[in-house]
N, C-alpha and C positions, 0 to 999 in steps of 0.2 A: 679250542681255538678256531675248529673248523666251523661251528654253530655261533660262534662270533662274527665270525666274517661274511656268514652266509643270513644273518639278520641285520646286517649292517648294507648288503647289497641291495633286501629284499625293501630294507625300509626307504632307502634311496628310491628305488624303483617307483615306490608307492607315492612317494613327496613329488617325484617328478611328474607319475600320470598325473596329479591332481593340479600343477599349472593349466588347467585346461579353458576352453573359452566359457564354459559358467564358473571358474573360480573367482571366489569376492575381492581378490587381491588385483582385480584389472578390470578395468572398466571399461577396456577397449581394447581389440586384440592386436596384434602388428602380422604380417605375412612373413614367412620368415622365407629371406632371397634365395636358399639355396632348395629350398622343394618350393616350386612352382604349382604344382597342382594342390596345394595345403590353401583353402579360401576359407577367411575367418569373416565373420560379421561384428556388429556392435553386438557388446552382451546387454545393453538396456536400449533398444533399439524403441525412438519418439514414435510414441502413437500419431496418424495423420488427422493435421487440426481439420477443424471443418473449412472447406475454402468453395462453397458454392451456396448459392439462395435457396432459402425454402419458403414456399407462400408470400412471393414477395408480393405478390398482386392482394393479398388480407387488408382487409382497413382495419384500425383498429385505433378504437376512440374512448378517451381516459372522461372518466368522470368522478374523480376522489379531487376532493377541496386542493385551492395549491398551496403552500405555503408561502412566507414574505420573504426568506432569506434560510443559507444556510446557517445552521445552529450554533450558535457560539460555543456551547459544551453540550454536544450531540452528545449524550450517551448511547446510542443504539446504533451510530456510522451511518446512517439512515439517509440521504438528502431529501427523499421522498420528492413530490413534485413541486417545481416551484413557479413563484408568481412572477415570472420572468419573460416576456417579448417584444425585448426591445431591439432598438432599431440597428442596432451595434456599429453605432458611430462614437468613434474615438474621441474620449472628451481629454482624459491627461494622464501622465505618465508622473510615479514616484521615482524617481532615478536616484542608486545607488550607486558605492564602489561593486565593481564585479566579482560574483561569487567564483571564485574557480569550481570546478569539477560540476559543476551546477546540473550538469546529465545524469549522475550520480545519485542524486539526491531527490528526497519529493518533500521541501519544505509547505509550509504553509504558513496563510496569514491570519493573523489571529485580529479578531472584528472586535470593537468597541463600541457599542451606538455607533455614532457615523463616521468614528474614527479607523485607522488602519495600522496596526502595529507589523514592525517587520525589523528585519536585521541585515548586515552587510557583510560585507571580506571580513574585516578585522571581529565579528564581535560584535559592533553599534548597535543600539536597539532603537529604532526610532517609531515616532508617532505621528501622524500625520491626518490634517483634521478632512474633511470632504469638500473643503475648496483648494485641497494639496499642499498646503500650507504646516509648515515644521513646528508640532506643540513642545517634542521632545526629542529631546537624542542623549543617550548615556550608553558609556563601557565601562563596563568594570572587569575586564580582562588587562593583566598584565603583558610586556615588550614581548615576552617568551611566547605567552598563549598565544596573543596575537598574530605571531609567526607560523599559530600552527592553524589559522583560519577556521575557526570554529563554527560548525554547523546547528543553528539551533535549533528547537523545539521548542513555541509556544502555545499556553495556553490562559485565559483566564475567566473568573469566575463573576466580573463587573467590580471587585476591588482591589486584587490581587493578581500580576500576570506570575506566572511560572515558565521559568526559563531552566531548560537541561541539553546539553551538547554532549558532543562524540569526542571530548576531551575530557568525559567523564566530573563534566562541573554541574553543580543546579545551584538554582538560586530564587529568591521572589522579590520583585517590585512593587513600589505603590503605583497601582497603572495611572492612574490619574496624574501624579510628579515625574513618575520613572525614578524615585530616589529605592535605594537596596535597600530592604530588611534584615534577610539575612542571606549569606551565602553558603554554600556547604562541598566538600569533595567525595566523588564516589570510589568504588574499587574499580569498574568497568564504565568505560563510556557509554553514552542511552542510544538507543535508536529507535526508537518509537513514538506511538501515543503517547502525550500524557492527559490524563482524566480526575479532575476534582470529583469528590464525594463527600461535603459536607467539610468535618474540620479534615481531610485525610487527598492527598493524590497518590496517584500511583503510573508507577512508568516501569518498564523492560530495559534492562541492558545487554552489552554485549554477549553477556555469559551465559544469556539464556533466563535471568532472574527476575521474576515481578518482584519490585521494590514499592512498600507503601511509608510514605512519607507524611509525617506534621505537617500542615501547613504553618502552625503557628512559629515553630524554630525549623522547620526539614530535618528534625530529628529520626529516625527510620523506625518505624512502630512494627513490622515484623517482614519476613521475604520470601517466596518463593521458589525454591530453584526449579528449573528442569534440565532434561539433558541438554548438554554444552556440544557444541558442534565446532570443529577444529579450522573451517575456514569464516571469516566474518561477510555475512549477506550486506550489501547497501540498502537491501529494502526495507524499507519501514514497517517494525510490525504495529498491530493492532491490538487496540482493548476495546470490549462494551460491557454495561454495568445493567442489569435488569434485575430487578428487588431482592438488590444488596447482595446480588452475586456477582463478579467479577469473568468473564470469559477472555480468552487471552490466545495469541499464536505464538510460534515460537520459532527458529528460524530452519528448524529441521521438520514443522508440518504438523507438528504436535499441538493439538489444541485440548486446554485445559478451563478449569472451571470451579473458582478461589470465593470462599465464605467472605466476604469483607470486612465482617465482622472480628472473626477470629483468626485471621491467616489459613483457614483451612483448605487444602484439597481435597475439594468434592470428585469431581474425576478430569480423566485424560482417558483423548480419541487419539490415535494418532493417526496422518491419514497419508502417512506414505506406507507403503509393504515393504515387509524386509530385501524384494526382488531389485529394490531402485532406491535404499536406505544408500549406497554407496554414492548414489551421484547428488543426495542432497543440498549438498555445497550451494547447487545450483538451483535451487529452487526460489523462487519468486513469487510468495504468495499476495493475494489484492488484500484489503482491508477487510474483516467480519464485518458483516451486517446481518442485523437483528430485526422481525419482527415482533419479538417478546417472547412468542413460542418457539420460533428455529434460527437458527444459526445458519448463516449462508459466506461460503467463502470460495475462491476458487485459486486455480495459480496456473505456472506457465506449463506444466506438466499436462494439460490438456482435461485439466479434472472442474467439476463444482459440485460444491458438497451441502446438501441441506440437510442438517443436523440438531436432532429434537435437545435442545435446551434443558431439558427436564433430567433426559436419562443419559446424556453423551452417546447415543447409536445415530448411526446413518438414517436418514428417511429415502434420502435419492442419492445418487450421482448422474451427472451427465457431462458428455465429452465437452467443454466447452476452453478452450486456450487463452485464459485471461489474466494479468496480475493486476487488474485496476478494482477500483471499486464500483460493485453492483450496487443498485437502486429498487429498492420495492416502491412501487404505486400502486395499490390495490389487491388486485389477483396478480400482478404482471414483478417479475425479474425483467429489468434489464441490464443489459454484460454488453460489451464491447471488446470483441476477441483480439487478441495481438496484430492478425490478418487483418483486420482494418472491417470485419463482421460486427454488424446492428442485432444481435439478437435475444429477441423478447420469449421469454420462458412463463409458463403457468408452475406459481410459485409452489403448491400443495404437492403437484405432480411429477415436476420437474419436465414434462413434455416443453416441448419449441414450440412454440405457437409460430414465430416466423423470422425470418432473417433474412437482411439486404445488408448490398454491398456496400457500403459508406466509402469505401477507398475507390472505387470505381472509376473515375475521373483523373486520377494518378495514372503517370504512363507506368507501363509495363517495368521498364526496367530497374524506374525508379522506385517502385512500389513495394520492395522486401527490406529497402534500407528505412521505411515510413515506419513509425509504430506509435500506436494512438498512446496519450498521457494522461487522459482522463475526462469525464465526460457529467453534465448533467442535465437532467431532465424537467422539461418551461413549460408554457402552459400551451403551446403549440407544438413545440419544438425541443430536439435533443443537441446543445451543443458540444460537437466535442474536438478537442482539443489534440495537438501531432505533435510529433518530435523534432518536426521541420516546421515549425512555425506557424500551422495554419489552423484557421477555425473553423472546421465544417456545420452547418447548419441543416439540421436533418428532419422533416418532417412527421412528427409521430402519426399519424393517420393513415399513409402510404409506404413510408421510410424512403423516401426520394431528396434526393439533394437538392435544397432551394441553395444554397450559394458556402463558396469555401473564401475566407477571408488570409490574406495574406497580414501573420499581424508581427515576423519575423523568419529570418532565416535557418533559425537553430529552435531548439526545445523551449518552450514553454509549457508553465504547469497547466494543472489540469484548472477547469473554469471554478470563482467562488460566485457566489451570488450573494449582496447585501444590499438593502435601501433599493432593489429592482434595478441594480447595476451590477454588470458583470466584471470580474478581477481577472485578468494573468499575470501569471509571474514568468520574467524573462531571467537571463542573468545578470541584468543590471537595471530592471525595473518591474515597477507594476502599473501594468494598462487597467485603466478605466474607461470601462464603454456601459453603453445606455441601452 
């Protein structure tokens, strides 16, 4: 009885030391009021983002072709450089009902030749031609869904748009009528990319699963799972497709790499450490972007990762605090760090070539509640886009701020470029400028 009692104290004893400030069951320690000298820290204590310039006085001068517009069906997330310096005078506004949560989210507009597809509160899918003029508008959500404001995802391929929500609905149009084909229900709501691939798309839901779908019925031709994470991210993940492999994020940091052929997995990186797998919940990673050979992503954890394509191993990391999407033009990364940092990285090596302040002109105090939404790179110039409503205009040659446009109070998305006109999304429109 006595050897009962006395490993029933001992084991207590042991369960108790192991509350300690590296146990994985807390993520954050408390003081406790009655020992005063007991000082606990955070147990995943934030690495410090970059918040100062380096080589801001470097010029630096692109000379890779631009292109005409972003891609309609980017497979590589790529924006690359574009054929864009215009004078950014407000030509018109597509005004919808208001999306709520509209912070939440990072929709996008899905381009048609000169047309402009986009959606509203309820659902509405509407199309709208380039002198702002209504070609279409259709819902095919019912009272109920309606209620529950559905956020959608489009994509299309020049015949077909694909629509999938966080109501766990998809569906396809004829883009050209907007009349349904067909519609279909999933297990989990989507929050991602979606990417055509011949007769096949594919898209990520909540649970973590790449799903590849028909295009001809959205019958589900086979799935992916990975691990499921217990809190649900808003941020949108990513896919890219480089010959007829699939690469994918996931919402715990896990990046994988899917036969498209066969549903296969080829491998999985994962790129959090077991030291900070606990506070995942919160991670916020940018969109993958591909040069064909490497994989480059980054997130708010103060990381970016360039990652050979071939074998899934690391080639670099470097600190940098980002959840938007990077741009390659040539040798050159550029990233746009949460701090409201311009900086351009040498792609092979992952070295900083230079970095300026782009938020600089923001007062002081106003300046931590700012955070950039996303950004793209013109044939002079870097525009990017705030939370508070403004367009900064940043010179690539110097990284000096020619002029910050006031084009709202609240968030707007990150800039589109089509037909040498640039797009924002507000929460109850889309600005066209020139």
């Amino acid at each position: 009885m006595n050897k009962l009692i006395n490993l029933l104290i001992i084991s207590f004893l042991i369960q108790g030391c192991s509350l300690n400030k590296n146990s994985k069951f807390w993520t954050t320690s408390k003081i406790v009021e009655e020992n005063n000298e007991v000082i606990y820290t955070d147990v995943f204590p934030k690495e410090e983002a970059l918040k100062k310039e380096f080589n801001s006085n470097l010029k630096i001068k692109l000379t890779t072709k631009p292109e005409n517009s972003t891609l309609v069906n980017n497979y590589f997330n790529n924006n690359k450089r574009l054929n864009f310096n215009g004078t950014l005078k407000k030509l018109s506004q597509f005004k919808f009902s208001k999306i709520e949560n509209f912070n939440q989210y990072q929709p996008e507009i899905s381009f048609f030749k000169k047309n402009i597809i986009f959606f509203d509160n309820k659902g509405s899918i509407f199309k709208f031609n380039d002198e702002s003029k209504l070609v279409w508008k259709k819902n095919y959500y019912s009272k109920l869904e309606k209620k529950q404001k559905p956020i959608l995802q489009l994509v299309n391929n020049g015949k077909y748009l694909i629509v999938a929500d966080n109501i766990a609905k998809y569906y396809m149009l004829d883009i050209k009528t907007g009349d349904l084909i067909w519609t279909k229900d999933n297990l989990a709501p989507f929050n991602s990319q979606i990417k055509i691939h011949k007769d096949k798309f594919f898209i990520i839901d909540f649970s973590n699963t790449l799903r590849c779908f028909s295009i001809k019925d959205g019958n589900e031709l086979w799935n992916v799972k990975t691990e499921n994470s217990l809190i649900r991210s808003q941020k949108k993940l990513s896919i890219v497709i480089v010959n007829n492999v699939l690469y994918f994020n996931n919402s715990i940091g896990d990046i994988s790499a899917v036969d498209i052929s066969k549903g296969k997995l080829l491998w999985q990186l994962p790129t959090q450490s077991s030291r900070i797998y606990e506070s995942a919940f919160s991670l916020q990673a940018s969109d993958i972007i591909t040069d064909k050979q490497n994989l480059f992503i980054s997130n708010n954890k103060n990381q970016l990762f360039s990652i050979d394509i071939k074998t899934g191993s690391f080639n670099w990391e470097n600190k940098v605090n980002s959840n938007l999407r990077s741009t390659i033009v040539g040798n050159y990364l550029f990233s746009v760090s949460l701090e409201g940092y311009l900086i351009i990285i040498e792609k092979k090596s992952g070295n900083i070539v230079r970095v300026t302040d782009a938020f600089k002109n923001f007062k002081v105090k106003k300046r931590p509640k700012i955070k950039p939404t996303g950004f793209v790179v013109g044939l002079r110039n870097v525009y990017l886009s705030t939370s508070n409503g403004r367009l900064l205009v940043i010179e690539i040659e110097s990284g000096k701020i020619i002029s910050t446009l006031k084009i709202d109070n609240d968030k707007i998305s990150k800039p589109f470029v089509q037909n040498k006109n640039l797009f924002l999304i507000r929460d109850n429109a889309i600005i066209k400028l020139n």
